[in-house]
Backbone as CSV, one residue per row, in Angstrom:
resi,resn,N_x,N_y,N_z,CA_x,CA_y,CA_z,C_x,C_y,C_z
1,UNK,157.594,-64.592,95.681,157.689,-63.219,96.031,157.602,-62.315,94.814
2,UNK,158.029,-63.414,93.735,158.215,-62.521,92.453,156.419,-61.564,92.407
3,UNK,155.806,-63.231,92.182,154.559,-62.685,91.990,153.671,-61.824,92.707
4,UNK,154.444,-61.954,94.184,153.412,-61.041,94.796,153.576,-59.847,94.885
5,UNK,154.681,-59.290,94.298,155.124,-57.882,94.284,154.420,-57.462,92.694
6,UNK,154.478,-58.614,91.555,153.908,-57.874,90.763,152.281,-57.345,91.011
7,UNK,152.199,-58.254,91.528,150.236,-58.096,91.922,150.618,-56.774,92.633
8,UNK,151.144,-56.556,93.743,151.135,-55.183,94.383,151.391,-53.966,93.974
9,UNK,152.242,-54.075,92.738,152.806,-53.026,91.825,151.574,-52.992,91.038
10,UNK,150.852,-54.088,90.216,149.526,-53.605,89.571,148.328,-53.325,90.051
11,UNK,148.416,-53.578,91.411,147.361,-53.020,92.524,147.843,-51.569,92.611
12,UNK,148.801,-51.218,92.813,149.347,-49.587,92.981,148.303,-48.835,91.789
13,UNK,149.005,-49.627,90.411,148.568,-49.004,88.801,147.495,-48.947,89.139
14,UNK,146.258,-49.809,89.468,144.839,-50.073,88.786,144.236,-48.489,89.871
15,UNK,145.318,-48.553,91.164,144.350,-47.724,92.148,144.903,-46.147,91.627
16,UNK,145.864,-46.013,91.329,146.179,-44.614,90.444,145.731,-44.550,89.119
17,UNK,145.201,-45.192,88.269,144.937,-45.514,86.625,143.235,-45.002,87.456
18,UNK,142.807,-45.524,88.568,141.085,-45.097,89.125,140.855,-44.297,89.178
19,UNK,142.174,-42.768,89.662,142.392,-41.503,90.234,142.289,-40.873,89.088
20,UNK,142.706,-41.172,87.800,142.830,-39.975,86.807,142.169,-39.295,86.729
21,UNK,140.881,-39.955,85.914,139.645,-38.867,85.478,139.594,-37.693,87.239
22,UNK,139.574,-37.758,88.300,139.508,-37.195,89.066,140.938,-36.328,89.304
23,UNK,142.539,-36.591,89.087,142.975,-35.567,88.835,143.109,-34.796,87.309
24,UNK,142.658,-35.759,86.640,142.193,-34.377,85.645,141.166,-33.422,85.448
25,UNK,140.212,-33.653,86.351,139.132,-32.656,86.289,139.870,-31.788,87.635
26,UNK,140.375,-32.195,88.661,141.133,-31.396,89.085,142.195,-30.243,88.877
27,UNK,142.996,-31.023,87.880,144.020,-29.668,87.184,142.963,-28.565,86.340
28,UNK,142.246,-29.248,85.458,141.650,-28.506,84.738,140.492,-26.902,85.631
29,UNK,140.144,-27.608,86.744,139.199,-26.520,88.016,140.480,-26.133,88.405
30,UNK,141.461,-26.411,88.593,142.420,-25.207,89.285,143.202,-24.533,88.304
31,UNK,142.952,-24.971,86.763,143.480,-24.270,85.538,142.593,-23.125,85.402
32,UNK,141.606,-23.303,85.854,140.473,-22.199,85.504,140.303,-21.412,86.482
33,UNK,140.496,-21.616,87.580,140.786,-20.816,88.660,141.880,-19.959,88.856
34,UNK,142.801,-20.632,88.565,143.944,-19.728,88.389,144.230,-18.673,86.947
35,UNK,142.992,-18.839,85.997,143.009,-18.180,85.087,142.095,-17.154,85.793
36,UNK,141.020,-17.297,86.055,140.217,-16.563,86.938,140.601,-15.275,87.938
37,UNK,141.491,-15.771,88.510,141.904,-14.877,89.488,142.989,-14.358,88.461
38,UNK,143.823,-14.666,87.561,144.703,-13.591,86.919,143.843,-12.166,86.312
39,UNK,142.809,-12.766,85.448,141.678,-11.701,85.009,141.492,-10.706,85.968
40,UNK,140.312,-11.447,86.773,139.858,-10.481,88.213,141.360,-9.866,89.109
41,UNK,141.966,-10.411,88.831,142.997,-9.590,89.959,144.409,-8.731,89.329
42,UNK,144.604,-8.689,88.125,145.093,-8.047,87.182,144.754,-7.655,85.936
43,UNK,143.525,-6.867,85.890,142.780,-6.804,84.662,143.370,-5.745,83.376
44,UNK,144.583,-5.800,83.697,145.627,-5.045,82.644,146.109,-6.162,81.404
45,UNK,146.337,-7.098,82.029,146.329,-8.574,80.650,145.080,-8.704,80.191
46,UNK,144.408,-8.381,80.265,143.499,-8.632,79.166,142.649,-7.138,78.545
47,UNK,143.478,-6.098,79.340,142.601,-4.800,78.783,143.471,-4.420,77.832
48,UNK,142.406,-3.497,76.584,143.175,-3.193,75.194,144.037,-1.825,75.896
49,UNK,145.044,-2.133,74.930,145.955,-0.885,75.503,145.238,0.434,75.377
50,UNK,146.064,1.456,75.743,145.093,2.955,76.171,145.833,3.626,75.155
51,UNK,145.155,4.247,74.194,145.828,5.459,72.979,146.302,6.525,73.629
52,UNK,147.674,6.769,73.025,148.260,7.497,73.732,147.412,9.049,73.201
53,UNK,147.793,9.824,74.311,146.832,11.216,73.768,147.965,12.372,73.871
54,UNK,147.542,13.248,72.730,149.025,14.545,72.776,149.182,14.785,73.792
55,UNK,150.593,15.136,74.426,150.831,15.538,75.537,150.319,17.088,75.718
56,UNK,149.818,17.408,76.595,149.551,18.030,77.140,150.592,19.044,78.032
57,UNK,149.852,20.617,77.774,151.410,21.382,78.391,151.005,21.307,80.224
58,UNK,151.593,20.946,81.005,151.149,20.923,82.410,150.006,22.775,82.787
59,UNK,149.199,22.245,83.268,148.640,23.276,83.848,149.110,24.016,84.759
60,UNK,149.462,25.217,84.722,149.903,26.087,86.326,148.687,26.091,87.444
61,UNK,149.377,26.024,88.607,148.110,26.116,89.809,147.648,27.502,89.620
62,UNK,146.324,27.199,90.399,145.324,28.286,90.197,146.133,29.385,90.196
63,UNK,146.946,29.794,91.134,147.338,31.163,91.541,148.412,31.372,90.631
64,UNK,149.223,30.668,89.659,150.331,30.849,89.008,149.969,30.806,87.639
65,UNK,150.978,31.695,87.085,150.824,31.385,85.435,151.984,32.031,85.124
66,UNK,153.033,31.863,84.232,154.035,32.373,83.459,154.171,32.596,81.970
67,UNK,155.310,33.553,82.026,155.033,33.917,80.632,156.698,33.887,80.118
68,UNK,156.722,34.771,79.279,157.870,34.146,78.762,159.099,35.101,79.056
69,UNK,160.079,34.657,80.225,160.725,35.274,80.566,161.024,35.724,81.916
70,UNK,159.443,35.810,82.894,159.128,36.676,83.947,157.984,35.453,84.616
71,UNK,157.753,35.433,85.544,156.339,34.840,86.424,155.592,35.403,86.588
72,UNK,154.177,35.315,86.263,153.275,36.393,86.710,152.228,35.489,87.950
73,UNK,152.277,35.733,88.778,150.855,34.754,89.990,149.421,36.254,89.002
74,UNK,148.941,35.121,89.607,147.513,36.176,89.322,147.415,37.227,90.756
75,UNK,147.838,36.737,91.941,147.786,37.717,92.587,148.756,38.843,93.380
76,UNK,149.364,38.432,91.713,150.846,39.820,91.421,150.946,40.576,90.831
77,UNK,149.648,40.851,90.100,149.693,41.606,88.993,149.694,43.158,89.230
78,UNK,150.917,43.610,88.534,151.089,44.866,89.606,151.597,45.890,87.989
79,UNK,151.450,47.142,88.243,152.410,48.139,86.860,152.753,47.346,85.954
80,UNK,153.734,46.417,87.007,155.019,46.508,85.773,154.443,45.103,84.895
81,UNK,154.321,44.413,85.264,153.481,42.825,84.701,152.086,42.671,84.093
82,UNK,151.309,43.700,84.404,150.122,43.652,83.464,149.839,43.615,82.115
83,UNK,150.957,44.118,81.239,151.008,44.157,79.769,151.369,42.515,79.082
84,UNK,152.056,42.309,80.335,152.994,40.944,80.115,152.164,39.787,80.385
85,UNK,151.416,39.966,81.216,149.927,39.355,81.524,149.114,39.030,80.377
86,UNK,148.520,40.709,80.275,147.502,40.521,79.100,147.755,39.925,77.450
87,UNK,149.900,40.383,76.772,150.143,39.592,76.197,150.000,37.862,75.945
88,UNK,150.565,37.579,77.352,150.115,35.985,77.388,148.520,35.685,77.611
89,UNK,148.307,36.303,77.917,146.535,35.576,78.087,145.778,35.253,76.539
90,UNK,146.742,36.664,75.931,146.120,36.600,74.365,146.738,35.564,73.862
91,UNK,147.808,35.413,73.719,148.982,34.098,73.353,148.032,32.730,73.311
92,UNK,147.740,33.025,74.809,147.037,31.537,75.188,145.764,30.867,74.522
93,UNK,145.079,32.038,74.385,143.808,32.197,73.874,143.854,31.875,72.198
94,UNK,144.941,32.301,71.751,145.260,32.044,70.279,145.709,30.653,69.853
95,UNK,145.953,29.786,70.964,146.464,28.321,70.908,145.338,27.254,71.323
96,UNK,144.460,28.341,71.706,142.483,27.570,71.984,143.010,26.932,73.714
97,UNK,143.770,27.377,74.094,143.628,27.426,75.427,142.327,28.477,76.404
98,UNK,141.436,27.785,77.362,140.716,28.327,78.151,141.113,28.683,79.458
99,UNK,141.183,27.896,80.413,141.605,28.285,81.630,142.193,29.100,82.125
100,UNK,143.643,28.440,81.296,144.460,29.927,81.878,144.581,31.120,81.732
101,UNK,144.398,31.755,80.484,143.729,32.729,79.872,142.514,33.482,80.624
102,UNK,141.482,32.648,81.529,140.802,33.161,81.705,140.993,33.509,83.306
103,UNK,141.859,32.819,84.291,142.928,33.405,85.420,143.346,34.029,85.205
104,UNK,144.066,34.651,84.052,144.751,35.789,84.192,143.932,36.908,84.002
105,UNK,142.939,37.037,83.129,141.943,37.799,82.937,141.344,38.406,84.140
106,UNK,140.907,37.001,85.241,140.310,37.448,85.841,141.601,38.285,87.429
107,UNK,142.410,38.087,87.188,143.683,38.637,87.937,143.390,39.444,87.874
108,UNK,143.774,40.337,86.545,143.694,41.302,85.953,142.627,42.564,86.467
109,UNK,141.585,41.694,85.766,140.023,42.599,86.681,140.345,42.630,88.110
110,UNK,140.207,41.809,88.775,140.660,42.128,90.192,141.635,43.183,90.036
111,UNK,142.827,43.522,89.768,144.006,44.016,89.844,143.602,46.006,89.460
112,UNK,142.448,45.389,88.210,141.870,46.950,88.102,140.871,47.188,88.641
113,UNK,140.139,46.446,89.695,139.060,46.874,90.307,139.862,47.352,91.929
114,UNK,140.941,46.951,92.356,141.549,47.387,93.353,141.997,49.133,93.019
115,UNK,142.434,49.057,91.834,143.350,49.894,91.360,141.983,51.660,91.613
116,UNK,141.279,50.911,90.767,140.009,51.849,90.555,139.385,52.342,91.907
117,UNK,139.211,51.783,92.889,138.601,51.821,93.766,139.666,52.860,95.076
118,UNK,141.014,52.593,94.972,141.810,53.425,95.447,141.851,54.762,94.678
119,UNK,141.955,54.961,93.348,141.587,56.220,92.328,140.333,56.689,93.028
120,UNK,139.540,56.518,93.267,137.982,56.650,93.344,137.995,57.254,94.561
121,UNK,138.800,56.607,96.032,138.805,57.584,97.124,140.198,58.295,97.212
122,UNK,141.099,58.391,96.580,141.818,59.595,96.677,141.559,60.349,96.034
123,UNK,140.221,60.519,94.894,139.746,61.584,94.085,138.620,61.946,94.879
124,UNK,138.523,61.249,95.927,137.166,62.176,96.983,138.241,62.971,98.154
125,UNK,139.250,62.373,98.321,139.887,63.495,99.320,140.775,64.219,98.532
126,UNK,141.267,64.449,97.542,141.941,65.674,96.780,140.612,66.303,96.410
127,UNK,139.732,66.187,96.037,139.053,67.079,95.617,138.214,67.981,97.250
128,UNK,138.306,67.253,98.271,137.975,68.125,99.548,139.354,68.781,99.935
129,UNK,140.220,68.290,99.755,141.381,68.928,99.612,141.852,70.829,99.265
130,UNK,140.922,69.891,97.762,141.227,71.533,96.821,139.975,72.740,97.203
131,UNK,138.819,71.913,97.338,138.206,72.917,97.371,137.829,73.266,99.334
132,UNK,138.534,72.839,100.007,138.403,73.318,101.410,139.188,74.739,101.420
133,UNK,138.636,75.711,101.752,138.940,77.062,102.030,140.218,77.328,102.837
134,UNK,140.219,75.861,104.001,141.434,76.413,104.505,142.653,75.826,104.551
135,UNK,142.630,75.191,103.190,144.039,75.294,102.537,144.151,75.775,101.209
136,UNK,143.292,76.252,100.649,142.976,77.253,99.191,144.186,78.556,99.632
């Protein structure tokens, strides 16, 4: 019995010692596969990191912009905030900022093309005003 268990135990060996070369080309295709899919499916391990860039001051939405102290929207620009406006726009402009500078600008124009255009017809009815005879 001795012997026939060793024969069966080196029958086991010879038939797993047959298998190697086949699980080692096995580990090695699922070593590469599983390297494979880390690449393709997380391509942050192997990408060069990203340079960080100066921070940046957040942009106000289109319609908003502030200044220092007060809020101005662009479509608030009224008496009392226009100086405070046109201060910051210059501010902005002096720090090589574009955008916003140029929202407020264009607020602005709007703000005096409203302005103008109300001047423009209450200077057509005061002046029928003044010169109608029958209230002279």
């Amino acid at each position: 019995m001795k012997g026939e268990q060793g024969y069966i135990m080196q029958n086991i060996y010879d038939q797993a010692r047959s298998r190697l070369p086949q699980r080692k080309g096995m580990v090695v295709f699922l070593s590469l596969v599983l390297i494979l899919a880390l690449i393709f499916w997380c391509p942050t391990l192997w990408a060069a990191p990203e340079k960080e860039k100066p921070a940046k001051k957040p942009v106000p939405a289109p319609g908003a912009n502030t200044t220092t102290g007060s809020s101005i929207k662009s479509s608030a620009i009224n008496d009392s905030n226009i100086n405070a406006a046109l201060k910051r726009a210059d501010e902005m402009m002096k720090k090589g900022e574009v955008d916003g500078p140029l929202k407020i600008l264009v607020s602005v124009y709007e703000y005096s093309k409203d302005v103008l255009s109300t001047v423009k017809f209450f200077q057509g009815h005061y002046e029928k005003a003044v010169n109608d005879p029958t209230t002279a």
